[in-house]
C-alpha positions in Angstrom: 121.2 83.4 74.5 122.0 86.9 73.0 123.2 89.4 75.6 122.2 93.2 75.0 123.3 96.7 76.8 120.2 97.5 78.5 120.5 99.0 82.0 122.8 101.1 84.0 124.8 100.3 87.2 125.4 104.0 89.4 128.9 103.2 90.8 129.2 104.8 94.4 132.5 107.1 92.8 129.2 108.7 90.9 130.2 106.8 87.5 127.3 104.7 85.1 128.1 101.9 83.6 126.4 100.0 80.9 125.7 96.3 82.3 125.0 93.6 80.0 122.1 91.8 80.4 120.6 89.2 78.1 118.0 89.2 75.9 114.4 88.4 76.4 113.6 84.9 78.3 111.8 82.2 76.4 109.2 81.5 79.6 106.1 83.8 79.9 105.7 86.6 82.6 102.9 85.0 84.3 104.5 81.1 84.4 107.8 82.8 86.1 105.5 85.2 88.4 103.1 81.5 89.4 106.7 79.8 90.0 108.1 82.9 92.1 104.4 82.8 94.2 106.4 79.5 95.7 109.2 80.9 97.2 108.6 81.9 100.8 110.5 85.1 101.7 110.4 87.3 105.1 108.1 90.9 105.0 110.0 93.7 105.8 109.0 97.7 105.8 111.8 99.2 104.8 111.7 102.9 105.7 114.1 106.0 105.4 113.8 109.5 106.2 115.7 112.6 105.7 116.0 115.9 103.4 114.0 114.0 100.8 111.1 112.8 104.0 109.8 109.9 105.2 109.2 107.1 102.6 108.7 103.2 103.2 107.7 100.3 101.1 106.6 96.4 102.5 109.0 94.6 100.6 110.1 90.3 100.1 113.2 91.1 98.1 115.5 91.6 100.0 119.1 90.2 101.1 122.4 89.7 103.0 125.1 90.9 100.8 128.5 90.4 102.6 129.3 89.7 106.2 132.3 91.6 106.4 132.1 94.0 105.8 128.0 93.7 106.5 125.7 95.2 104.1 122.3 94.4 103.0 120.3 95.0 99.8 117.0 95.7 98.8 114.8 96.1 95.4 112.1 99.1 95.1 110.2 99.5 91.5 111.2 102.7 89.8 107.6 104.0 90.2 107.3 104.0 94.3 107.0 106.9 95.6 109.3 106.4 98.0 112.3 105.4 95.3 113.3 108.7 95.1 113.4 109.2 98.6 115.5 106.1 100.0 118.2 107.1 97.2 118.2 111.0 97.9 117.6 110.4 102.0 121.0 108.1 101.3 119.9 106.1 104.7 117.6 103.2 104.8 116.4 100.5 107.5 115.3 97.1 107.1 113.1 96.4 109.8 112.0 91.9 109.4 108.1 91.6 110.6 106.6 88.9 113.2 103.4 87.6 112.6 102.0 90.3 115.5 102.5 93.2 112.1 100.6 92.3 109.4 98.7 95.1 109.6 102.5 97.4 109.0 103.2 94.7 106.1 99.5 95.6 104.7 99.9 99.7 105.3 103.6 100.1 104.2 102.4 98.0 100.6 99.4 100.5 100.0 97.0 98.6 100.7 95.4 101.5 103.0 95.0 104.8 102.0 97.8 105.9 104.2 99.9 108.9 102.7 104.2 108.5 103.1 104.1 110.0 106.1 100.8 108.9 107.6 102.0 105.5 107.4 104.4 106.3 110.4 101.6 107.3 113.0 101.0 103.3 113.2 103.3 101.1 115.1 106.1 102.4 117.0 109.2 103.8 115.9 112.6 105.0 116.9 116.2 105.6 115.5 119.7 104.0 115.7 122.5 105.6 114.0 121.1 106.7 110.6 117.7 108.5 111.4 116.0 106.1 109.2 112.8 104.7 111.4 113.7 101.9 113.3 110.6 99.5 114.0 110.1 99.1 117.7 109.8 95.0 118.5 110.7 93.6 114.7 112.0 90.7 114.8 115.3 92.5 113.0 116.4 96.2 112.2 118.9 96.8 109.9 119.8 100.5 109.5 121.8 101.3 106.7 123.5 103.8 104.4 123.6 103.8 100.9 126.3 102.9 99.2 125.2 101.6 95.5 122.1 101.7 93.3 121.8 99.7 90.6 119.5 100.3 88.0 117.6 96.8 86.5 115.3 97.6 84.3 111.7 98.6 86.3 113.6 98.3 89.5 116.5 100.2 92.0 118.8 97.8 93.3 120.0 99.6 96.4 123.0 98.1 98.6 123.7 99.3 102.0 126.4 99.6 104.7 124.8 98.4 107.9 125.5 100.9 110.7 123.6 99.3 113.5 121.7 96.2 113.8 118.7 95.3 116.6 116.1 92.1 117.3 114.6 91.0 119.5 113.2 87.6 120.9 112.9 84.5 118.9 108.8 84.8 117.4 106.5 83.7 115.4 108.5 84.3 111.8 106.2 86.4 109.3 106.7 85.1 105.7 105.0 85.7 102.1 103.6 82.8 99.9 101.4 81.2 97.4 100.3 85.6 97.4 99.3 85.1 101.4 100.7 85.9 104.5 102.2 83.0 106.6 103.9 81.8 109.9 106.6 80.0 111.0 107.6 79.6 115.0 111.1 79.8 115.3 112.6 77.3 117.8 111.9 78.9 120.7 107.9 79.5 120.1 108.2 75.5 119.1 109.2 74.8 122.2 106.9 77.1 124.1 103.9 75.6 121.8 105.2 71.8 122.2 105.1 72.4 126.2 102.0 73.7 126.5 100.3 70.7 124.2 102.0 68.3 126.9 100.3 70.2 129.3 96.8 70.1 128.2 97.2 66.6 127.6 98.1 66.0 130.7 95.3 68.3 132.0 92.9 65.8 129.9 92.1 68.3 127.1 92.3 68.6 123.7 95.1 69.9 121.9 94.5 72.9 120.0 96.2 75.9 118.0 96.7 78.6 119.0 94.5 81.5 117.7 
C-alpha cells in the first residue's frame, strides 16, 4: 500500500514534522467502526485545568506508554471543545471509572447539557501535583504534563509525563462495549461476591445478583 505525507507530528523542542501515513484502507468506515464496537476498553474522564480553564472529555482511547520513565497517552478529536484546552493548560489527568460513575462517564461525553465547567459541580474533585482535577474515589488517577501532541488526522494524540499517580480499592471495573456500558469485578469483588453466594446457600436461599 502507497504511503502519503498527510499529518504532522508537534515535537516537544516546538518542531513539525511531516509523518508518513498510508493511503486510504480497502475496508469501509462502518465495517472497521462494528469490529472496533468489540474491543472492551476502560472509561475515563480525562480533565485538565489552567490559564486555558477547565475542560474534560469521557474517553476509551487511552494508554500506557512507557514505564520508565511513566507516561500515558490519550486521543481527543480535533473538534472538542476541550482540545484546545488540554494542549494550552499543558496538564492533564486520567482519572479510570468504577461502575458507581456512569453518570461522570455520561456528563464528561456530552450527553447532558452540562457546560466545560458545569460538568465539575458533579462528583468530587481534588488536585495532586498538576492542578488538573483529580477524581475523588476512581478506580485510578493519573495526573500528567504534557510532553507531545501528535497530530492524526481528526484527532490530537497527546502524551504525558505522569507526575503523581492514585487508586483506590479493587471494584467493580467500568468498561465500554458492543456501544454499552459494562462491568467487570476485579478479584477482590469476586471474592466478596463468591462468599456471599456460599452464604445464602447455606442460609437456604437463592442465589442472586447483585443489583
Amino acid at each position: 500500500m502507497a504511503a502519503q505525507k498527510g499529518a504532522l507530528a508537534h515535537c516537544a523542542d516546538g518542531r513539525d514534522e511531516p509523518v508518513e501515513v498510508c493511503a486510504e484502507p480497502a475496508i469501509k468506515k462502518s465495517r472497521f467502526r462494528e469490529a472496533m464496537s468489540r474491543v472492551a476498553a476502560a472509561v475515563h474522564n480525562v480533565t485538565t485545568d489552567g490559564p486555558a480553564g477547565l475542560g474534560g472529555i469521557t474517553a476509551t482511547s487511552v494508554a500506557s506508554v512507557t514505564l520508565e520513565p511513566p507516561m500515558m497517552l490519550f486521543c481527543i478529536a480535533k473538534t472538542s471543545p476541550s482540545a484546545v484546552r488540554m494542549i494550552t493548560n499543558g496538564v492533564f489527568c486520567i482519572n479510570t471509572l468504577v461502575a458507581s460513575q456512569e453518570s461522570l462517564a455520561n456528563i464528561f461525553a456530552g450527553r447532558t447539557r452540562h457546560h466545560l465547567h458545569e460538568r465539575f459541580t458533579w462528583g468530587e474533585w481534588t488536585k495532586l501535583v498538576t492542578g488538573a482535577p483529580v477524581l475523588r474515589r476512581a478506580g485510578a488517577a493519573f495526573d500528567c504534563c504534557r510532553t507531545e501532541v501528535k497530530e492524526i488526522r481528526t484527532h490530537f494524540v497527546v502524551i504525558g509525563a505522569v507526575k503523581a499517580v492514585e487508586y483506590g480499592p479493587q471494584s467493580c471495573n467500568f468498561i465500554y462495549v458492543s456501544r454499552g456500558y459494562g462491568r467487570i469485578r476485579g478479584q477482590e469483588g469476586q471474592r466478596r461476591h463468591s462468599a456471599a453466594v456460599r452464604f445464602r446457600a447455606r442460609a437456604g436461599e437463592s442465589p442472586r445478583e447483585p443489583n
